[in-house]
C-alpha positions in Angstrom: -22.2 2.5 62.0 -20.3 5.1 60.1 -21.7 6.9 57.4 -20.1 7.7 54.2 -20.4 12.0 53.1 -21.0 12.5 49.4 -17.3 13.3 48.7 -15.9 10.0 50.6 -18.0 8.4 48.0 -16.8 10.9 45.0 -13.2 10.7 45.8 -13.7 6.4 45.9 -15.3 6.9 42.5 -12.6 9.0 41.4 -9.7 7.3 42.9 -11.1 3.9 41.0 -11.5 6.1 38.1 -7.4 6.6 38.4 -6.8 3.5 39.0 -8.6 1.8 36.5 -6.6 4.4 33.5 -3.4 3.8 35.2 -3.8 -0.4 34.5 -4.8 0.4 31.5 -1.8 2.5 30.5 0.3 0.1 32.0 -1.3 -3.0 30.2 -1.2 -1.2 27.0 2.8 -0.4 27.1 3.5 -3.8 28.2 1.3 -5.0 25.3 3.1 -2.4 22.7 6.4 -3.2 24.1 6.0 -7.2 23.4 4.8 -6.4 20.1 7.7 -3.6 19.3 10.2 -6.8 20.9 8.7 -9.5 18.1 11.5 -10.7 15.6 9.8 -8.8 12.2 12.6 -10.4 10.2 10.5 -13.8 10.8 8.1 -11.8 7.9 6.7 -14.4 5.3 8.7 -13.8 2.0 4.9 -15.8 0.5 2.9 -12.6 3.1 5.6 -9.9 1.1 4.4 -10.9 -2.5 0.3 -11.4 -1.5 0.7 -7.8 -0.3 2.4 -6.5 -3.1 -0.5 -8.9 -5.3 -3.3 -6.6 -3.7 -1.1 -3.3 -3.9 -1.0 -4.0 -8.0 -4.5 -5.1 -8.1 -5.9 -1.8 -6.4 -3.1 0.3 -8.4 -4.7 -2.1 -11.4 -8.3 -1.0 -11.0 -8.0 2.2 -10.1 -6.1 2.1 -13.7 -9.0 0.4 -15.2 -11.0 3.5 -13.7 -8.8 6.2 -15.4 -9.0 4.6 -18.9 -12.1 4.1 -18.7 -13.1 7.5 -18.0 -10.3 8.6 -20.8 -11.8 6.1 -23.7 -15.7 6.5 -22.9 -15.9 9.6 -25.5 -17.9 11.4 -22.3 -17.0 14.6 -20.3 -14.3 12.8 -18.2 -15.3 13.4 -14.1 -12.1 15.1 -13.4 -12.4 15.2 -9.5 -13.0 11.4 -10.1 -10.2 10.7 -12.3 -7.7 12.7 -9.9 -8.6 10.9 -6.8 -7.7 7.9 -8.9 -4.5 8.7 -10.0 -3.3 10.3 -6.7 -4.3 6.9 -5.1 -2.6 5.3 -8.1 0.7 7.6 -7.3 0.5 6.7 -3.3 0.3 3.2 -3.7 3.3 3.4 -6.2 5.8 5.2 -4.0 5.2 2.1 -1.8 5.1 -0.8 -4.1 8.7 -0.9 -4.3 9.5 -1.6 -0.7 7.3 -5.1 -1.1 10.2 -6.3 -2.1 12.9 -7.4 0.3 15.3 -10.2 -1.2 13.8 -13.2 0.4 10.6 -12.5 -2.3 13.4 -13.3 -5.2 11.5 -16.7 -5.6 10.8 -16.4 -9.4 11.5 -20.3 -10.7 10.8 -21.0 -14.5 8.9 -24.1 -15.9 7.0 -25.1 -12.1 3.6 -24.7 -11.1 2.6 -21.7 -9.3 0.5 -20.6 -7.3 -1.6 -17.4 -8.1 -2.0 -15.8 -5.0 1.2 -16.7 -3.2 4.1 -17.2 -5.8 5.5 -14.7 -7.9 6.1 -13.2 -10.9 8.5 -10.8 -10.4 11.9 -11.0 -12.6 14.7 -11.9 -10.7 15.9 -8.6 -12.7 14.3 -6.7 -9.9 16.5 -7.4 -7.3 19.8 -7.1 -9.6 18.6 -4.0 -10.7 17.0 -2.7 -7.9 17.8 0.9 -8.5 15.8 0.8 -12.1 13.0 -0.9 -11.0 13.0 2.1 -7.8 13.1 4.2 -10.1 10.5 3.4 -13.0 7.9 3.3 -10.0 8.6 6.7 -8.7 8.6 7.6 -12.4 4.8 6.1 -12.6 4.2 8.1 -9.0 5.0 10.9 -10.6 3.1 10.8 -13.6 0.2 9.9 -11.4 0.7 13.1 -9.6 0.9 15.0 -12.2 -2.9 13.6 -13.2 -4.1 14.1 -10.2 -3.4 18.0 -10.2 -4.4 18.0 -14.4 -7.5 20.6 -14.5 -7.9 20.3 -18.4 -9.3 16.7 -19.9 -6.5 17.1 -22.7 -3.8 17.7 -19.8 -5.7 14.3 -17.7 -5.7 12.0 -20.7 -2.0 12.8 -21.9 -0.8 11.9 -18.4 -2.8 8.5 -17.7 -1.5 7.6 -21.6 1.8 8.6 -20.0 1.2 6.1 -16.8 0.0 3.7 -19.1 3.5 3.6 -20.6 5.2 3.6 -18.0 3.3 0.5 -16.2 3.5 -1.4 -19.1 7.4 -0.4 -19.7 8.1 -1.6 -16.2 6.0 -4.4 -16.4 7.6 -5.5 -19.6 11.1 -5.2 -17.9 10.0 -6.6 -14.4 7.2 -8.8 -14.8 7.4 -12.6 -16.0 5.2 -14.8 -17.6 3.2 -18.1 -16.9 6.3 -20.3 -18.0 
């Protein structure tokens, strides 16, 4: 019968211990390099404007949280109110790229549905450049709250996003019908 030292048996453990990461890198590259190889044009054009739904409905209430704070007739929270608007101006510099031409789906006069169809002008994609440019406008003014140390300089700059949401909105954004 042979007997096993202390450091046959630690060099086994280790050994395994290599082995075992070494599989594990390997199955993790080949699992990362079949997802990198999946056709990403096959995107949803309905998944594009959901996304871009919940991107203007977290930009929307952290919105509602600025005027609030704004219109209340209180000491506004400042460090509040900027992490606000600064999440306001990140999610702004990306809401444009939710919009790849497939999402052009705007039809007038059908039913729609809320979550999944959109609203979006066809004017967006025809003039793309604008509509780039009014949201990295709004990013901007959101930036610019979320540095404001003064109240006065806080509230003249969400009245300024205000604008500028509804401008684009007004522009970019259709109706029911």
């Amino acid at each position: 019968m042979t007997r096993s030292t202390g450091a046959t048996k630690k060099r086994g453990r280790s050994l395994a211990g290599v082995t075992w990461r070494v599989l594990s890198a390997a199955l993790f590259c080949a699992a990362g390099s079949a997802a990198l190889a999946q056709d990403q044009s096959a995107a949803v054009p309905k998944d594009a404007i959901f996304a871009r739904k919940i991107l203007m409905d977290a930009i929307s209430r952290n919105m509602d949280e600025l005027e609030g704070m704004t219109s209340s007739g209180k000491a506004i929270p400042l460090a509040e109110g900027r992490e606000h608007a600064d999440a306001i101006s990140v999610m702004l510099m990306a809401f444009p790229h939710l919009f790849p031409p497939s999402t052009n789906q705007w039809r007038p006069n059908v039913d729609r549905d809320p979550g999944r169809d959109t609203y979006a002008s066809p004017d967006v994609w025809t003039r793309f450049a604008d509509f780039y440019a009014q949201a990295a406008n709004a990013s901007k003014v959101a930036h610019n709250a979320s540095r404001a140390e003064q109240e006065a300089a806080f509230k003249s700059f969400v009245a300024s996003l205000r604008t500028a949401c509804d401008s684009c909105h007004a522009v970019y954004l259709k109706s029911e019908r």
